[in-house]
C-alpha positions as CSV (number, residue, x, y, z in Angstrom):
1,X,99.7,90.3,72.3
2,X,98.0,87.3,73.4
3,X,95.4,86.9,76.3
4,X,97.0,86.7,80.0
5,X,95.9,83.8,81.2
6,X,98.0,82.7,84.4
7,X,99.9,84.9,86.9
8,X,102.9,84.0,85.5
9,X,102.3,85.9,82.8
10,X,100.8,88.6,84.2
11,X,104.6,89.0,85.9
12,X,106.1,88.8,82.7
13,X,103.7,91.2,81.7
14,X,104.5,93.5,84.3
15,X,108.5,93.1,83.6
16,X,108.1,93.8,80.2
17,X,105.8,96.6,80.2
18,X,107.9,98.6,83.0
19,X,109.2,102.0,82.3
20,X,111.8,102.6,84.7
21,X,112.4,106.7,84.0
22,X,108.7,107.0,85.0
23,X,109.0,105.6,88.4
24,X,112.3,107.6,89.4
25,X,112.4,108.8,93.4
26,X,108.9,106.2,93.7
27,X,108.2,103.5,96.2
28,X,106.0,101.0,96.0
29,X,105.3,97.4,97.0
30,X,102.0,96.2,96.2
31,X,100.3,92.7,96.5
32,X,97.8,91.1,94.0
33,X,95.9,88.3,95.2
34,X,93.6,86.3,92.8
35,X,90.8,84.7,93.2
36,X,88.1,83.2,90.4
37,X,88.7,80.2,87.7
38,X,92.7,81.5,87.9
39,X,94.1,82.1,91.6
40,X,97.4,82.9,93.2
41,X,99.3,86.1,94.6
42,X,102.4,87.8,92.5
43,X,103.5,91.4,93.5
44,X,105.5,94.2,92.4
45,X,107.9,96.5,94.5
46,X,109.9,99.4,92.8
47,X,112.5,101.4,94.5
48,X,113.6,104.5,92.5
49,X,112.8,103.4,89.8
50,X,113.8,99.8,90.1
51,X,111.5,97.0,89.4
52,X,111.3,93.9,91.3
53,X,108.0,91.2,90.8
54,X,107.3,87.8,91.8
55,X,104.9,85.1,92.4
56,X,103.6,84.4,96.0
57,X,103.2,87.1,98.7
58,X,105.6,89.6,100.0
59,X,105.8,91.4,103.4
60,X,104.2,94.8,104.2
61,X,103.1,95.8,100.7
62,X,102.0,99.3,100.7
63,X,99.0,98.5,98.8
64,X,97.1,95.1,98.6
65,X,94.3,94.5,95.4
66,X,92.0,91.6,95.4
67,X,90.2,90.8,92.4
68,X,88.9,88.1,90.7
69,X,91.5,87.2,87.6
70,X,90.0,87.8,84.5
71,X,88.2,91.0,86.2
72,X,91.7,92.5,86.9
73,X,92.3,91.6,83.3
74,X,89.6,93.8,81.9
75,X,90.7,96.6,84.2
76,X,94.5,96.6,83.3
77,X,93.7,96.4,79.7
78,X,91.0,99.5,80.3
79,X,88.1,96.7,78.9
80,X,86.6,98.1,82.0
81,X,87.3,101.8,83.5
82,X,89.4,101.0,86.8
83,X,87.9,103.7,89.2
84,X,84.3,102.0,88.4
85,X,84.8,98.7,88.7
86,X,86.6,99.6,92.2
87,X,83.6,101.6,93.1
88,X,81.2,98.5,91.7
89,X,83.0,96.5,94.0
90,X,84.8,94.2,91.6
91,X,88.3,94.5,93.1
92,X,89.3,95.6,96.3
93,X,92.0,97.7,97.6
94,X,93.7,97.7,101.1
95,X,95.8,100.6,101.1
96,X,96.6,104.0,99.4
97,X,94.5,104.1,95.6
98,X,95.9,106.7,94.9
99,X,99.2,105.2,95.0
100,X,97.7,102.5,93.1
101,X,96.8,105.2,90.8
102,X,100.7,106.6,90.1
103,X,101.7,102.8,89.9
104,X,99.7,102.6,86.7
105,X,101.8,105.6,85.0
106,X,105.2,103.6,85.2
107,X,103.4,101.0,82.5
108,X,102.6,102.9,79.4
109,X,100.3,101.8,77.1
110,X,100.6,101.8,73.4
């Protein structure tokens, strides 16, 4: 699979990657906002299992991340261990991480 390179993609991304039977009985909404040489804001929200995600903001997500593009990149292709790079402060988080955390099991990885 080729490079993301907009947020656009990374929403296809997150639509095609989505494994529904993983996220049964979860809630989520979380917010990604970009900064760096790619910006913007998509999100994802999942109801039982159900995934919704978009470009632009969304009220009340339950969980905001701010990072830099091609940072968030590296971290959701595990080029760079997530947990470190929160804790080198390379993304932040305003919410619940370890909700974060679960979210990441409903997109397996081959």
């Amino acid at each position: 699979m080729p490079p993301i390179q907009s947020v656009r993609e990374y929403v296809d991304a997150l639509r095609g990657s989505f494994d529904p039977s993983r996220a049964v009985g979860q809630t989520a909404t979380v917010q990604y906002i970009f900064t760096g040489a790619v910006t913007g804001a998509c999100y994802m929200r999942v109801v039982d299992g159900a995934l919704t995600v978009g470009e632009g903001q969304t009220p009340n997500p339950t969980v905001t991340v701010t990072s830099d593009f091609a940072t968030w990149m590296r971290v959701v292709n595990y080029d760079h261990d997530p947990l470190l790079a929160w804790q080198e402060g390379l993304y932040t988080v305003d919410g619940s991480m370890e909700q974060l955390i679960e979210c990441d099991a409903w997109f397996p990885r081959p």
